[in-house]
C-alpha positions, 0 to 999 in steps of 0.5 A: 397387369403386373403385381406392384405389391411384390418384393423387388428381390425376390417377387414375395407377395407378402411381408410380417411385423417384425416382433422384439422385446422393448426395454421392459421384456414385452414383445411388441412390434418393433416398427420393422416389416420382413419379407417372408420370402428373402427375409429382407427386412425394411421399415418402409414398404416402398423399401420391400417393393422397389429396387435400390436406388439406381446410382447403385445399379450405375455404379455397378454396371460402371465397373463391368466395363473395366 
């Protein structure tokens, strides 16, 4: 059975909070997730575990034939 909890560009199975500073200096989570094996970064998990939308894939397959 496949992982379904894996980034889709690089198969990383974990991801961290990304850490800033707020307005007052204190860092603090900043509601942003990386990826620990590519680096993406991404606020939604399902961002991290699927693949772009497939219009893009469309679009780029589209100008192969060209």
């Amino acid at each position: 059975m496949p992982k379904i909890n894996k980034c889709h560009r690089c198969g990383a199975t974990s991801y961290k909070p990304v850490i800033k500073r707020d307005e007052n200096g204190t860092m603090m989570p900043s509601g942003e997730h990386q990826c620990v094996g590519c680096k993406l970064v991404f606020t939604d998990i399902d961002a991290w575990r699927t693949a772009p939308a497939e219009k893009e894939q469309a679009q780029t397959e589209g100008q192969d034939g060209q």
